[in-house]
C-alpha positions in Angstrom: 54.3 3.6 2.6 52.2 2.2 5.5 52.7 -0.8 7.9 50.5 -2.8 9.6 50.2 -2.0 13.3 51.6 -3.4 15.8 49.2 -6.6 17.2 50.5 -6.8 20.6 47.8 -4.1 21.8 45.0 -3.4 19.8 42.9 -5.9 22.0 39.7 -6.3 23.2 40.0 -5.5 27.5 38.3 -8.5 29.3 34.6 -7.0 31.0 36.0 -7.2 34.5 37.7 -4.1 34.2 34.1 -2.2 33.6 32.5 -4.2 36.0 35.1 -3.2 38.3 35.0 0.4 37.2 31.1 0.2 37.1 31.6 -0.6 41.0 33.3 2.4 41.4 30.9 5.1 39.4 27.6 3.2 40.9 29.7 3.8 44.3 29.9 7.9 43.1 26.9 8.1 41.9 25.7 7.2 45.5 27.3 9.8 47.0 24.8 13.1 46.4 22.3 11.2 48.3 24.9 10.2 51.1 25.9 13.5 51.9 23.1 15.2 51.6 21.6 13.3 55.0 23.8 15.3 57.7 22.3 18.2 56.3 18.6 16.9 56.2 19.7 15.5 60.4 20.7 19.0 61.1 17.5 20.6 60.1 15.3 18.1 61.6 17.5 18.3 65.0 17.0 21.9 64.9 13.2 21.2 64.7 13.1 19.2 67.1 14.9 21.3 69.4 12.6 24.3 68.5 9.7 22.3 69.8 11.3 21.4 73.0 11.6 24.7 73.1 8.1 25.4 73.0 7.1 22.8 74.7 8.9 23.5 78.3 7.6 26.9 77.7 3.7 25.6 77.2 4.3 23.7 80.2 5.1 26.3 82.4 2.3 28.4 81.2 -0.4 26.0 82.2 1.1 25.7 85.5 3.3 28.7 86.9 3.3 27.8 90.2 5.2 24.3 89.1 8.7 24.2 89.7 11.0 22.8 86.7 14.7 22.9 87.6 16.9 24.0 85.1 14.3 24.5 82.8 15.2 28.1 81.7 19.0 26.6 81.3 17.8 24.0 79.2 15.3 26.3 76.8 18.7 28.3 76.3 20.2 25.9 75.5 18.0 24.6 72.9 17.5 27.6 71.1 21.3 27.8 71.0 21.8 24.7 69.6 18.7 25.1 67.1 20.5 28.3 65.8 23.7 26.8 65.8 22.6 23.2 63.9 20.8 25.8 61.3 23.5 28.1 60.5 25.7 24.7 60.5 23.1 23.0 57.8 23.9 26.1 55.6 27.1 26.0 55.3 27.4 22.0 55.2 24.7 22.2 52.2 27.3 24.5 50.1 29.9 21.7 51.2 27.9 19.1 50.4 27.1 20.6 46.7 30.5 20.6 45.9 31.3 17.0 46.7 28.4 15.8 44.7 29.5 17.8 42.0 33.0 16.4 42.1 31.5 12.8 42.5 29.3 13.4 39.7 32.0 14.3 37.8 34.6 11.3 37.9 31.2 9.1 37.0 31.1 10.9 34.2 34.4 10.1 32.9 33.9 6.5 33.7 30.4 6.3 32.2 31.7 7.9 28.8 35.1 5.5 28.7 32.3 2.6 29.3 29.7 3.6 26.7 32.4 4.4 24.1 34.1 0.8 24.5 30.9 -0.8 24.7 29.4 1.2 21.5 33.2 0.1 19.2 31.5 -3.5 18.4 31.3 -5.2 15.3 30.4 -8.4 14.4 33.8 -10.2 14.7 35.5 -7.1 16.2 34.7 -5.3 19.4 36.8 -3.4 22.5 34.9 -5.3 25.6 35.2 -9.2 25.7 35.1 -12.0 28.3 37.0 -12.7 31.1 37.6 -16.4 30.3 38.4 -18.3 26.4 37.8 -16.0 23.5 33.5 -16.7 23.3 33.7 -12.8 21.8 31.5 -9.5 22.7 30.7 -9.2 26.4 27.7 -6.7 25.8 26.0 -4.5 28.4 26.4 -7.9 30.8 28.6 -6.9 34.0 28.2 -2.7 32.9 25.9 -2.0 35.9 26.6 1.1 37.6 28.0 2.9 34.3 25.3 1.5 31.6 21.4 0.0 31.7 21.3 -0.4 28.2 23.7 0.3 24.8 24.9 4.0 25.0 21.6 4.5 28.2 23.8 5.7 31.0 22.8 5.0 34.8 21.2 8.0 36.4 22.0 9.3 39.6 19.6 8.4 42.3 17.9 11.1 44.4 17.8 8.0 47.3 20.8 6.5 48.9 21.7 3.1 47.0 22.2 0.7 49.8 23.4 -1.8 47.0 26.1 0.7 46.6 30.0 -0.1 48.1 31.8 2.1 49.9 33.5 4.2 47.6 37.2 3.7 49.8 36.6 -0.9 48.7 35.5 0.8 45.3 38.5 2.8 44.6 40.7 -0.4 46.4 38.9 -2.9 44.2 40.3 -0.3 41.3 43.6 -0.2 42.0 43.5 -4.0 42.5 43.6 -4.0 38.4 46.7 -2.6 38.8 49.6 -5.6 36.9 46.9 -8.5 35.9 46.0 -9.4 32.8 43.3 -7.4 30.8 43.6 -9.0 27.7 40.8 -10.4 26.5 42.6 -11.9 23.3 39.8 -12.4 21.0 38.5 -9.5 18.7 40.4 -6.0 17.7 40.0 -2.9 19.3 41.8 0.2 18.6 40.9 2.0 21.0 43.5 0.1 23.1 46.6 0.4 20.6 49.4 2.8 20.7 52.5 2.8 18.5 55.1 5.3 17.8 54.4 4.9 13.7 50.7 4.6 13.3 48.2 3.4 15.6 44.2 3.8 16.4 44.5 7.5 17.4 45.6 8.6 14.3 47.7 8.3 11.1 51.2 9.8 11.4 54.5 9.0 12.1 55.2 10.6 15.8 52.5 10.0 18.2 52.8 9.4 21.5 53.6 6.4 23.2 51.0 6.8 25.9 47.0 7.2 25.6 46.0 7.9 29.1 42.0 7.7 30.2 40.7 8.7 33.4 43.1 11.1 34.1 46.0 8.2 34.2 43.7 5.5 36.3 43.6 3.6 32.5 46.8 3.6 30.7 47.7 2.2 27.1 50.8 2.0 25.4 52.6 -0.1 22.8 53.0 -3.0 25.3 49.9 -5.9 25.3 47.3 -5.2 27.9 48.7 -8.2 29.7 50.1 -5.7 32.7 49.8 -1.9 32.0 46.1 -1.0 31.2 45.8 0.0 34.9 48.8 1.3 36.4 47.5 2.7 39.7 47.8 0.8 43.0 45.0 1.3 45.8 47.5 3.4 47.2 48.9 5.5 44.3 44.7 5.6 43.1 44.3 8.0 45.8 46.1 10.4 44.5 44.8 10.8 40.8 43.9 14.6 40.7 39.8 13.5 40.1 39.7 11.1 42.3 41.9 13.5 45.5 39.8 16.2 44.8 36.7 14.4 44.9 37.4 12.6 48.3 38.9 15.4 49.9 35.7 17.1 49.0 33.2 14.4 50.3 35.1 13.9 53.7 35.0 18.0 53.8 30.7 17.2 54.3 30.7 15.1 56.8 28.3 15.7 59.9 30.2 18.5 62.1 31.3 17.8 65.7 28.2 20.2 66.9 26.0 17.9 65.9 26.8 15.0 68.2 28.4 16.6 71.0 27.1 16.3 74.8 24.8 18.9 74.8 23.1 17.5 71.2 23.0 13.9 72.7 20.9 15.9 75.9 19.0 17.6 73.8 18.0 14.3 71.7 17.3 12.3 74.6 14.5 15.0 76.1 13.3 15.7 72.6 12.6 12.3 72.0 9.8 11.2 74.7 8.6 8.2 72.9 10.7 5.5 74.6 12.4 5.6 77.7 16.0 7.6 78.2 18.7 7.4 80.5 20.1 10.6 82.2 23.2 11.5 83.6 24.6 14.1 85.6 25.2 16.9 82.8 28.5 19.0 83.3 28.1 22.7 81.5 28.7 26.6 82.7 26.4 28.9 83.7 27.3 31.2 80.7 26.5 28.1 78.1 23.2 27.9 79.9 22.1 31.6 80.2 21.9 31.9 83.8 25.2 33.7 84.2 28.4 34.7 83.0 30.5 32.7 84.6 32.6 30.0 82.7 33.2 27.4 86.4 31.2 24.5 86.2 27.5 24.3 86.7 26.1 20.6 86.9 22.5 19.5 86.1 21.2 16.8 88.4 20.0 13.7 86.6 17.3 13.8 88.8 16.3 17.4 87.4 16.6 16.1 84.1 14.5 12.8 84.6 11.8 15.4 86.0 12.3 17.8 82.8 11.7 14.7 80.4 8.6 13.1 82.7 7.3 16.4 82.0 7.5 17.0 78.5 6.0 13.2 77.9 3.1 14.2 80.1 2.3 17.2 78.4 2.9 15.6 74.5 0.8 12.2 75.5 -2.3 14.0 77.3 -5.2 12.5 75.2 -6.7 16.2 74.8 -3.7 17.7 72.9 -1.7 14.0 71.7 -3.2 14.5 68.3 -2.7 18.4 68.0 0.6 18.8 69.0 1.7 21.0 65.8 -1.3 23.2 66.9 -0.4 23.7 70.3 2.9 24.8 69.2 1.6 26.9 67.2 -0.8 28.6 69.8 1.9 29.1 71.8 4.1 31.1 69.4 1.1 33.4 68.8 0.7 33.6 72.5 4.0 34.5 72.0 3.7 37.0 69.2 1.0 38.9 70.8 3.1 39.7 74.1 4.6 42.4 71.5 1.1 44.5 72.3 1.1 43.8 75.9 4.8 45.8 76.4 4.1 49.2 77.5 5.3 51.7 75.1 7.0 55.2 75.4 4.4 57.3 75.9 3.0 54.7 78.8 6.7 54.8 80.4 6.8 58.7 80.0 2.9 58.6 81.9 4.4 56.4 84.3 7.5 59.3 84.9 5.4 62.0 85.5 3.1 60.3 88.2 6.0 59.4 90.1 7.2 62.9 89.7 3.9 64.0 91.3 4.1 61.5 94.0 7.7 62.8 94.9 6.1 67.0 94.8 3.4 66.1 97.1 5.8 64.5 99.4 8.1 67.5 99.1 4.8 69.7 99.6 3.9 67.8 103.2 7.6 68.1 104.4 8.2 72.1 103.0 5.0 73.1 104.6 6.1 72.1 108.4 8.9 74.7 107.9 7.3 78.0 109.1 11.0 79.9 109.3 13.4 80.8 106.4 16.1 79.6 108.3 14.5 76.2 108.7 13.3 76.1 104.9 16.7 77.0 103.8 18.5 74.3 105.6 15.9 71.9 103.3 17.2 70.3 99.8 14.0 70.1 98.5 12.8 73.3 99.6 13.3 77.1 99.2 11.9 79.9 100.5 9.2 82.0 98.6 9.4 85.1 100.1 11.7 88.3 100.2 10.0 90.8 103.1 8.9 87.8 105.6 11.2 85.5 107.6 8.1 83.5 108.9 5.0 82.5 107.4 3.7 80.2 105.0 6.6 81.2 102.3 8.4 77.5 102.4 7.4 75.7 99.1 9.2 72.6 96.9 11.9 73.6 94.9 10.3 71.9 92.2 7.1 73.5 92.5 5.2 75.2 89.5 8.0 73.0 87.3 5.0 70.2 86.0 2.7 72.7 84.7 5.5 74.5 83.4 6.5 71.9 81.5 3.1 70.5 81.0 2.7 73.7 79.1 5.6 72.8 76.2 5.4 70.4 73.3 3.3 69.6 70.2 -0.3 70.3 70.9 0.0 71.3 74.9 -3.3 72.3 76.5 -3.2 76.2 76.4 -0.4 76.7 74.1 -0.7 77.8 70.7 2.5 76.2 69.6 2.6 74.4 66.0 3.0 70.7 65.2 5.6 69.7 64.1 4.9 68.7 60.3 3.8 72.6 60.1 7.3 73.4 60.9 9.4 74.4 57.7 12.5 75.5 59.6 15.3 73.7 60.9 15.2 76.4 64.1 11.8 76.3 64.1 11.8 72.7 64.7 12.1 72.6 68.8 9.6 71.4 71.5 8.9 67.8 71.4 10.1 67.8 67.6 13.2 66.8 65.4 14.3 67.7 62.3 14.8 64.6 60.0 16.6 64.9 56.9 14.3 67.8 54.9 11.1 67.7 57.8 10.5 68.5 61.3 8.9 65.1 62.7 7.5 64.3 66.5 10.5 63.1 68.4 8.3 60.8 70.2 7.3 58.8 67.2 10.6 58.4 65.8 11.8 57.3 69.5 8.6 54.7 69.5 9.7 53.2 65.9 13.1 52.1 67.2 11.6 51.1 70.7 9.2 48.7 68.8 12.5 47.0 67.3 14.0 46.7 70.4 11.1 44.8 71.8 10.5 42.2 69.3 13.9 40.7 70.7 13.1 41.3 74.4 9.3 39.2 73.4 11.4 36.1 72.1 13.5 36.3 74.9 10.8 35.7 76.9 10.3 32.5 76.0 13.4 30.8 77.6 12.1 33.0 81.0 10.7 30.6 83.4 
């Protein structure tokens, strides 16, 4: 045999707990946007740095006799903080994923809660009414954040919503629910009633006394609504699993500390030549800088630095290149680029070797052929003495003599030699003379040497541009 249910909670709850709660999911909702600028501020910092970069580096170019203090230290340090504020931007954008994800989330759960109240509507009966008398439904009217329409959800917005609160005054307006009155008194809804017999949430004997939405931030029970629909403080709110989780992951993406320090705050003020900045003495090392290793302290005059910036607005305002500053920069890093062909490679530097080896035997030449005596010739380090029946005569040669065409005479392809190349030879043991054997082939030793000089230079190019 059934009883009725209890009537002390199966109430409608007044519309200014979902407008309240609509506060808070409209304040979520803002929040991919939000933290998804420090990582957009990063990147553009970076940039901007980059073309500094490039900038001091045209500037020296067009004039290398002009003296720029502290440019190089100041190139370094750009390109140190570009590649830091990069590598920075990657790791914030995984961060920053996560919070909007966990934001997304607990506007999910307020969104649904909001549509499912707002869709349990009759014409006498419904689960949202007013705040004041008992004038019946409250509609959509006061769902914005959660709802645009019946059951149409607010979307996210890919633009920070400056009509958005901070979500701390949303979470605080939240808990500020916590012991008034949500009753709105007129109407049934069942949604809000609990007994221990038989209630809204099902039809036996034995059911829990407590219905808990929002992971606990709505509560119902067999008590009215007058003081327990919402029994979280604006303290005790901020410790609901969703909500912990959520804010410990937002404040986890905030703008790092690299961003803003004193050497980003320098590095804004030169990038940034369209107004006027003031300079101060700048306090670094010589090892942060890349003009030494030292870690004592290395100051940058303001003066210097007022010079740097006059500069750099000289060279960005002159009317020929104003309007073409992207493709000056980009001149430059071709300019750049091509000094790759202008490095001399190994076979130059091994050229190079073997004249200064001939210089060094001619000099050896003049001095051995003043010696007329073996005695004398002997007593040399850079002579010896050719013959074994005279003890004077022209017999005092270079050690070192006859060793260039000697060796001029080995390796792949030597003038006069008949010796093999290198691809022709099959055998490991065969492999010898200006060759290497690599894995199953015999390969020339100076092409393989060439292949991982050509890496090494591609490093020592970009370097390059931070050398004034």
């Amino acid at each position: 045999m059934h009883r009725s249910p209890v009537d002390a909670n199966k109430n409608p709850l007044k519309v200014q707990a979902f407008t309240t709660m609509c506060g808070l999911s409209k304040a979520l909702k803002a929040v991919p946007a939000k933290i998804a600028q420090p990582v957009q501020q990063m990147l553009a910092k970076a940039a901007s740095y980059e073309d500094l970069l490039t900038d001091l580096y045209s500037i020296k170019a067009l004039d290398p006799n002009s003296s720029l203090s502290f440019a190089p230290a100041i190139a370094f340090l750009a390109r140190q903080k570009s590649n830091e504020l990069r590598n920075g931007a990657t790791a914030l954008a995984a961060k920053a994923t996560h919070a909007a994800g966990n934001a997304a989330y607990v506007a999910g759960f307020i969104d649904q809660m909001t549509s499912i109240f707002q869709q349990a509507a009759a014409s006498t009966d419904y689960c949202i009414g007013d705040n004041v008398g008992s004038t019946g439904n409250a509609g959509v009217a006061g769902l914005a954040g959660c709802l645009t329409a019946a059951n149409d959800h607010t979307p996210i917005p890919s633009k920070e919503d400056g009509e958005a609160a901070e979500l701390t005054a949303a979470l605080t307006a939240v808990g500020g629910l916590n012991s008034l009155n949500m009753n709105s008194n007129s109407g049934k809804c069942l949604l809000t009633q609990t007994v221990t017999t038989h209630g809204a949430y099902g039809g036996g004997a034995g059911q829990p006394a407590n219905i808990y939405w929002l992971n606990g931030i709505v509560h119902f029970t067999a008590s009215a609504l007058a003081s327990s629909a919402f029994p979280k403080t604006a303290t005790t709110i901020m410790q609901v699993p969703i909500i912990k989780t959520a804010v410990d992951a937002i404040d986890a993406a905030k703008m790092p500390e690299c961003a803003t320090d004193t050497t980003a705050q320098l590095l804004d003020k030169l990038s940034d030549t369209s107004k006027p900045q003031k300079f101060e003495n700048f306090e670094t090392t010589p090892k942060a800088t890349g003009v030494g290793t030292e870690t004592t302290k290395l100051t940058i005059d303001k003066a210097d630095l007022e010079a740097l910036a006059a500069a750099l607005k000289a060279y960005r305002d002159d009317p020929s290149r104003k309007s073409k500053l992207a493709e000056a920069r980009r001149e430059r890093q071709i300019a750049v680029a091509k000094q790759l062909d202008e490095v001399p490679t190994q076979k130059q530097q091994s050229e190079c070797k073997a004249t200064s080896n001939k210089e060094a035997n001619s000099k050896d030449t003049e001095v051995c052929n003043k010696k007329q005596k073996k005695s004398e010739c002997r007593e040399s380090d850079v002579c010896k003495w050719t013959s074994d029946k005279e003890e004077i005569g022209n017999h005092c040669k270079p050690k070192n003599d006859g060793e260039e065409q000697k060796n001029q005479g080995k390796g792949e392809g030597a003038a006069g030699t008949d010796a093999k190349k290198c691809s022709e030879k099959k055998k490991q043991e065969e492999c010898k003379d200006g060759c290497k054997w690599e894995g199953t082939e015999c390969k020339d030793s100076s092409i393989l040497a060439n292949k991982k000089f050509a890496l090494s230079v591609v490093s020592a190019a970009f370097i390059g541009l931070i050398s004034f």
